[in-house]
N, C-alpha and C positions, 0 to 999 in steps of 0.2 A: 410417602409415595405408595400409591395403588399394589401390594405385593398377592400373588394369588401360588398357594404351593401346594401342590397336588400328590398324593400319594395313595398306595393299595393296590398298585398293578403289580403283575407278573405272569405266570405263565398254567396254565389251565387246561387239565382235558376237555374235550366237548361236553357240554350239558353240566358241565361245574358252575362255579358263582365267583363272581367277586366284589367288593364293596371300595369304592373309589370314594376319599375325600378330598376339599381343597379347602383349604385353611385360609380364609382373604384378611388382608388386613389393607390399611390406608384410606379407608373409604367406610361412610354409613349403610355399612350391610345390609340393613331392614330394609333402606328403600331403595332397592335398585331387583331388577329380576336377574336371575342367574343361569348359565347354560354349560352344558357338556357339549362339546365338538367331538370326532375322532377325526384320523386321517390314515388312511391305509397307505401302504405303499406304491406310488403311481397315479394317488387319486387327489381329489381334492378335498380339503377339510369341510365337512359340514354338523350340520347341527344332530345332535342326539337327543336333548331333553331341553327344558327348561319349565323354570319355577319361576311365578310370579312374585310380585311380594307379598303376595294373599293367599300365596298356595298353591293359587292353580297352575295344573301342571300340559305340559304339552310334548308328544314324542314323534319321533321320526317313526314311518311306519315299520320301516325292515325290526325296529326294538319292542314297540308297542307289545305288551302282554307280559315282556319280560324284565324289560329292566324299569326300573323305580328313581327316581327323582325324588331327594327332599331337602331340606333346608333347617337350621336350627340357627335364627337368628341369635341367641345368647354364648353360643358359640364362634358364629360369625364362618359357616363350616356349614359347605352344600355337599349330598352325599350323591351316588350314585350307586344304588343294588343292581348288581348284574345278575342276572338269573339265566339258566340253562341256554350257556354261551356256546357259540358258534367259531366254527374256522374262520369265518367271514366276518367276526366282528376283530377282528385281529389288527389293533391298529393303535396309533400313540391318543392318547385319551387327553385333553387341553381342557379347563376350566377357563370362563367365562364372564366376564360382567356386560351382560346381556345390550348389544347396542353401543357397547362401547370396545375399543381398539387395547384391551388389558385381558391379557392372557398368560396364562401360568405357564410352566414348563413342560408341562406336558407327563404324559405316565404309559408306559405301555402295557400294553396287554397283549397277551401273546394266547390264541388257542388251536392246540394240537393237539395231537393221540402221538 
């Protein structure tokens, strides 16, 4: 079965980093595209990144510049570089098989001072 497990969150001052993976198994990794959700508290979950099976990559704007999207399919393991994080990105991080209803458990990330 489809399993997607995510880990590399926790808790960060502003303007720190963090490096989010999800480990997918169940399924021919190469070809399917991949994405990061968040969900903050009170809001709805929406899209943060996604990687196609080619590479190309696509970001939500509030992320754009900072955080990084990429994929190693010999791994089978999409990553997410967060770079000079916000209060505002403060929220459960869910991996994706892009277009489809399989979604990992989620990972938070927390940023405070």
């Amino acid at each position: 079965q489809v399993q997607l497990v995510e880990s590399g969150g926790g808790s960060v001052q502003p303007g720190g980093s963090l490096r989010l993976s999800c480990a997918a198994s169940g399924f021919t990794f190469r070809s399917v595209a991949m994405s990061w959700h968040r969900q903050a508290p009170g809001k709805e979950r929406g899209l943060v990144a996604l990687v196609s099976t080619g590479g190309s990559t696509k970001y939500a704007d509030a992320v754009k510049g900072r955080f990084t999207i990429s994929r190693d399919n010999a791994k089978n393991t999409v990553y997410l570089q967060m770079n000079s994080l916000k209060p505002e990105d403060t929220a459960v991080y869910y991996c994706n098989v892009q277009g489809a209803d399989y979604w990992g458990q989620g990972t938070q990330v927390t940023v405070s001072s």
